[in-house]
PAZAVEX-36288 format. One record per atom (N, C-alpha, C): x, y, z; residue in one letter. Coordinates in steps of 0.02 Angstrom, whole numbers, plus 50000, padded with zeros to 5 digits. Layout:
<sites>
XYZa...
</sites>
This chain:
<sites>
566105561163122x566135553963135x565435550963134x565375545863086x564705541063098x564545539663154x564965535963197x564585530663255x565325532663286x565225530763353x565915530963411x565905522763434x566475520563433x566475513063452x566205510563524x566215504263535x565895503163617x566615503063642x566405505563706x566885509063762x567175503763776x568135504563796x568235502163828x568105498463904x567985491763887x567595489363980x568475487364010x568385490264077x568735488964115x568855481864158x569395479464170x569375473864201x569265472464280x568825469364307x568845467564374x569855469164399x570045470464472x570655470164468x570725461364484x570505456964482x570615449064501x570325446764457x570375450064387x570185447664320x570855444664285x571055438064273x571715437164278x571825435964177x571525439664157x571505439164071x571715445664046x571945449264102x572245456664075x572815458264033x573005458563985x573475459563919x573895467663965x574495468963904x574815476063936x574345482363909x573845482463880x573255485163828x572905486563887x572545482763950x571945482863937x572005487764022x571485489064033x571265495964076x570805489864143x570955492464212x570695489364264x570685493164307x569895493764328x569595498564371x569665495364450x570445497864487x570465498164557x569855499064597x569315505164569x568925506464600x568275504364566x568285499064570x567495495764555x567145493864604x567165492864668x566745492364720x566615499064745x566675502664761x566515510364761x566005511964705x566165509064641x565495508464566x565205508964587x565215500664607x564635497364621x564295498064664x564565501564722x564025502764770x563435509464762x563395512664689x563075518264661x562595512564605x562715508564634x561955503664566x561635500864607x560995500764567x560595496364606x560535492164588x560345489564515x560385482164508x561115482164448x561335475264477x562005472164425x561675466464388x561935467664320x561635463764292x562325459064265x562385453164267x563085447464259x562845443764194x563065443564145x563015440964080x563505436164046x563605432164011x564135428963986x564305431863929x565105430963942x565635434563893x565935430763826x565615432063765x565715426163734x566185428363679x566555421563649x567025423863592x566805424663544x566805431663507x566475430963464x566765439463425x566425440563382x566735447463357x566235454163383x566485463263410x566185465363424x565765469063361x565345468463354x564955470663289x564305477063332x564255480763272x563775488463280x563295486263214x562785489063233x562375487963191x561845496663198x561905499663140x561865507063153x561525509563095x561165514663102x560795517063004x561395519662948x561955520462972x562635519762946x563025514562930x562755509362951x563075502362913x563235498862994x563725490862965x563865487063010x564635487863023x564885492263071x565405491163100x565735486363133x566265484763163x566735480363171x566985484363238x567645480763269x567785485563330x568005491863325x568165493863262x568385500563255x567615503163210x567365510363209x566835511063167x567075519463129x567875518263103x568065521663043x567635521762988x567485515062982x567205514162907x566955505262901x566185505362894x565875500162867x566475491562879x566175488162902x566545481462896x566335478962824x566715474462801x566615469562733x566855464662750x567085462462816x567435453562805x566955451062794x567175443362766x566755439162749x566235435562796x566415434562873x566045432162920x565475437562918x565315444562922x564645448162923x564345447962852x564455444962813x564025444862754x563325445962773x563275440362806x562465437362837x562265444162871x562645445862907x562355451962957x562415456362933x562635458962869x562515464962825x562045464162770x561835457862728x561215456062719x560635457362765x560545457162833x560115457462881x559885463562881x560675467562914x560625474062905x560165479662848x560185476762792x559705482162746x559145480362746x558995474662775x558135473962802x558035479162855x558495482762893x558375483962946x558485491162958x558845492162923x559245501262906x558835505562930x558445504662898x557785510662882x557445511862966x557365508963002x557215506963056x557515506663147x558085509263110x558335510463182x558465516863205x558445521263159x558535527963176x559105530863227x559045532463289x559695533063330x559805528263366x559485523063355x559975516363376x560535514163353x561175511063419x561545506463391x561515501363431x561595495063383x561455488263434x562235483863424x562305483663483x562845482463472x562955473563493x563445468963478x562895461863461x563665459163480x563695451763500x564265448763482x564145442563411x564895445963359x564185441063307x564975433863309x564565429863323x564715422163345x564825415963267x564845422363231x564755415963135x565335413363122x565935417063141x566555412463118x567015410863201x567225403163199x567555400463263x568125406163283x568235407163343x568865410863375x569175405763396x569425407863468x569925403963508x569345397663548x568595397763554x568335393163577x567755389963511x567485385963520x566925383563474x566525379363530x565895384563499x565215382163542x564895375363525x564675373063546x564435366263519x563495366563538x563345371163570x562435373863580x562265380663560x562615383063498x562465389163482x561605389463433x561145393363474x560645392663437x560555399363401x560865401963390x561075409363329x561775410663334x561725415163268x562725416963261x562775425963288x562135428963314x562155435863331x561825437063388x562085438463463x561825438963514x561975446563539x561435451063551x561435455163560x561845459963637x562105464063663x562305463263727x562195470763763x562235476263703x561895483563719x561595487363672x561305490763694x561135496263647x561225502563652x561335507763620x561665513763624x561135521263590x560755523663630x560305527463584x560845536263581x561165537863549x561285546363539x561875543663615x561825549663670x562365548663698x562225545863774x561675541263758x561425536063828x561465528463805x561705523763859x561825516663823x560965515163879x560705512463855x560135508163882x560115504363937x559575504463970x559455497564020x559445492163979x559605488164028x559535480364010x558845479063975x558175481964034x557545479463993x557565482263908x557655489163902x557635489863837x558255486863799x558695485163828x559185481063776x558685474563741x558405471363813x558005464063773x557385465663741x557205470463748x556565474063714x556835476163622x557335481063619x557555481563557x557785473463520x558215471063563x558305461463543x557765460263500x557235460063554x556625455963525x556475459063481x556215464563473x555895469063419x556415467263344x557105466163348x557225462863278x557285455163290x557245452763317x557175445463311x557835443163332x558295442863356x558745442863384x558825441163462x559285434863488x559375433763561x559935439363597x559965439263652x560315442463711x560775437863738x561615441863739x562005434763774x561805432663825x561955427463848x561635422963940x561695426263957x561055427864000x561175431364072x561315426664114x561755427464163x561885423464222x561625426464299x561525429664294x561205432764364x561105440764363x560445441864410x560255450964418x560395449264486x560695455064528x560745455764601x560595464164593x560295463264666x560325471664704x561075473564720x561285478964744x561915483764759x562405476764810x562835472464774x563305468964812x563445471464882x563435469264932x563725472765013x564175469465031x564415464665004x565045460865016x565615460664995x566105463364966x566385462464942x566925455664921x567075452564979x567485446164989x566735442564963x566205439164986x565745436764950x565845438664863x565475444364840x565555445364779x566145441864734x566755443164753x567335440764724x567305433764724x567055429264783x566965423264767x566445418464720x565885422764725x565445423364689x565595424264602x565765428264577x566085427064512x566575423564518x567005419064557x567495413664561x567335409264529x566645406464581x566215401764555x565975400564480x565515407964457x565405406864387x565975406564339x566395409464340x566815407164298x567225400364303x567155394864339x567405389964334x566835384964321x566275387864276x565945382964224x565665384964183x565415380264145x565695379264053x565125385464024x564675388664055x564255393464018x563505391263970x563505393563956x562675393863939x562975389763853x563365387063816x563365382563761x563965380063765x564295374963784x564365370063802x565005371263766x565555375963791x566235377463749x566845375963745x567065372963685x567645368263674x568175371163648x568805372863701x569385377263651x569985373563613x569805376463567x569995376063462x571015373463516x571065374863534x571795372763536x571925365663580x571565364663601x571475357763646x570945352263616x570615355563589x569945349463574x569625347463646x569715350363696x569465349863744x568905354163800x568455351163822x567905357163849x568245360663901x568155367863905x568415373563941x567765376763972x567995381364027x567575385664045x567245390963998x566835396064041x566645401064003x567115407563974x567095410063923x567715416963937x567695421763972x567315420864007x567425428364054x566405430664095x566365435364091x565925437564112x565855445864112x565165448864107x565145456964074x564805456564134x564755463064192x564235463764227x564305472264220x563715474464214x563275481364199x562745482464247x562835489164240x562095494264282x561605489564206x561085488864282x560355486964253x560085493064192x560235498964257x559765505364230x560125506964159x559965513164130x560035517964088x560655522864103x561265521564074x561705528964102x562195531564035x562635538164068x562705542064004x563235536863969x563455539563906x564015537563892x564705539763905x564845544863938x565315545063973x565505542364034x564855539564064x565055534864134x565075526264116x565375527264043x565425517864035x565745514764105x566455517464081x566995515364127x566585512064215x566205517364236x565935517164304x565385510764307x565205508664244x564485506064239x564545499264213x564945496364194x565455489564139x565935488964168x565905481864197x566495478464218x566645471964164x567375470664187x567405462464143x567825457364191x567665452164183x568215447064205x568115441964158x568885442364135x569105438364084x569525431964104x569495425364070x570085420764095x570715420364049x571295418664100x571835420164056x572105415964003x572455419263959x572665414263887x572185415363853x571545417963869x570725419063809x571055419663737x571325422463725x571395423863650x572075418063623x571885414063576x572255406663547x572325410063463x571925415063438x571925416463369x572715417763349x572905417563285x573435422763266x573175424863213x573875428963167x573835432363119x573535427963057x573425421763063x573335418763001x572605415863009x572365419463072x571575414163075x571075419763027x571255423962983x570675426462947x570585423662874x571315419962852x571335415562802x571015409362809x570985407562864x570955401462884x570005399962922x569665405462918x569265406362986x568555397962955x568325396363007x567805393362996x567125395463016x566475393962977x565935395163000x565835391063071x565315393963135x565195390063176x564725386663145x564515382163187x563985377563170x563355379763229x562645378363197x562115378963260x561785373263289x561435373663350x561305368163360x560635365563317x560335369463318x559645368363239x559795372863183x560325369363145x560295370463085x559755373063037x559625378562999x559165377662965x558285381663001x558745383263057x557905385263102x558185394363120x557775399063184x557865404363164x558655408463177x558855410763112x559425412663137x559625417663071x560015422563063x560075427463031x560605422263001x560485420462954x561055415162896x560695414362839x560735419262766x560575416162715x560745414462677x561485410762681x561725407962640x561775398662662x561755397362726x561695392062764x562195390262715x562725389062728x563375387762689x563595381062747x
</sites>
C-alpha cells in the first residue's frame, strides 16, 4: 500500500452530527485528561485531500485522485513531489462548494495534519511544514492546558459552535448565514498513529452534509476573497 488514509476521528458523545457510520468516543474525557495541551481548530467543508511523494489522494488513498476540483492541487503537487519525502500533508482542499459556501476564503487548501512514517505531528510542526510550502492552517480557535472540567468544557465548545467561524459561512440550501461545521480538537504534541482515536476528537452540527449524488456534475468553484493574490489556482477559472 502507498499511503494509509487519515484515521477515523471520533465524535465528541454530545456531538449531535453523528450519521449510523460514524464512531464516538464515550471515553474522551479520560483522553483528555493524558494531554497536555488541546489544540480546538475549525472544521471546515471541504474535501479530505493527502498530499504524498505518491501523488494526491482523496479520502480513500487506493489510488491517485483525478477529479476535476484537485487539478490545481495536483499541478501544485509536482512542484512539490520531489520534496516531501516521508511526509503526508494532509489539507482540507476548499476549491469546489459543498453543503456550505464561504464568502472570506483567502485560499482553496488549508492544511490540518501532517503524518511523517507512523507518527502524525505536533501542531507546531504541522504550521511549520504549512509554511515551508506556502500554504495556510485551518482556524485555530483556541490552545488550552489538560481541561479539569468537564461540565465547563462541554459548555465551552457549546459556545463555539454557535458562531459563524473564521469565513463568514453561508449554507448552499438556505442562502442563508449558518454557523461553523463543527470543530477538530487534537493533542498539541506528537503521537503514534495508532493512538489517533485517543488523540482526535470531532464535534459536528447536525444535517452538515446537504450534497447528493448529483453535486459532482453539478459542483462549483469557490470563490476567494482576493482573487488573483496568493493561492494555489492556476487556472483562476
Amino acid at each position: 500500500m502507498q499511503s494509509e488514509k487519515y484515521g477515523r476521528t471520533y465524535h465528541y458523545p454530545f456531538s449531535p452530527g453523528t450519521t449510523s457510520d460514524d464512531r464516538i468516543n464515550f471515553d474522551y474525557w479520560s483522553d483528555l485528561q493524558q494531554i497536555k495541551t488541546v489544540v480546538h481548530t475549525e472544521k471546515l467543508d471541504g474535501e479530505n485531500n493527502c498530499l504524498s511523494k505518491w501523488g494526491v489522494f482523496a479520502r480513500s488513498h487506493g489510488a491517485p485522485t483525478t477529479s476535476p476540483w484537485t487539478a490545481t492541487l495536483r499541478e501544485f503537487w509536482q512542484r512539490i513531489k520531489n520534496d516531501l519525502g516521508d511526509l503526508e500533508i494532509f489539507l482540507e482542499n476548499m476549491y469546489a462548494v459543498h453543503s456550505i459556501r464561504y464568502q472570506q476564503l483567502d485560499h482553496h487548501f488549508y492544511v490540518f495534519a501532517v503524518r511523517e512514517n507512523d507518527r502524525w505531528l505536533g501542531w507546531e510542526e504541522v504550521q511549520f511544514y504549512a509554511a515551508m510550502l506556502d500554504l495556510p492552517t485551518v482556524p485555530k480557535i483556541e490552545i488550552e492546558s489538560t481541561p479539569g472540567n468537564q461540565l465547563l468544557f462541554e459548555q465551552k465548545i457549546g459556545n463555539i459552535i454557535g458562531t459563524a467561524g473564521a469565513f463568514a459561512p453561508i449554507d448552499t440550501a438556505t442562502g442563508k448565514p449558518c454557523t461553523l461545521e463543527g470543530i477538530v480538537s487534537r493533542n498539541a504534541a506528537a503521537f503514534h498513529r495508532d493512538a489517533f482515536a485517543h488523540n482526535v476528537f470531532k464535534w459536528v452540527r447536525k444535517g452538515h452534509v446537504k450534497t447528493n449524488e448529483h453535486w459532482t456534475r453539478n459542483w462549483k468553484r469557490a470563490g476567494l476573497k482576493h482573487e488573483g493574490g496568493n493561492h494555489v489556482d492556476f487556472n483562476n477559472q
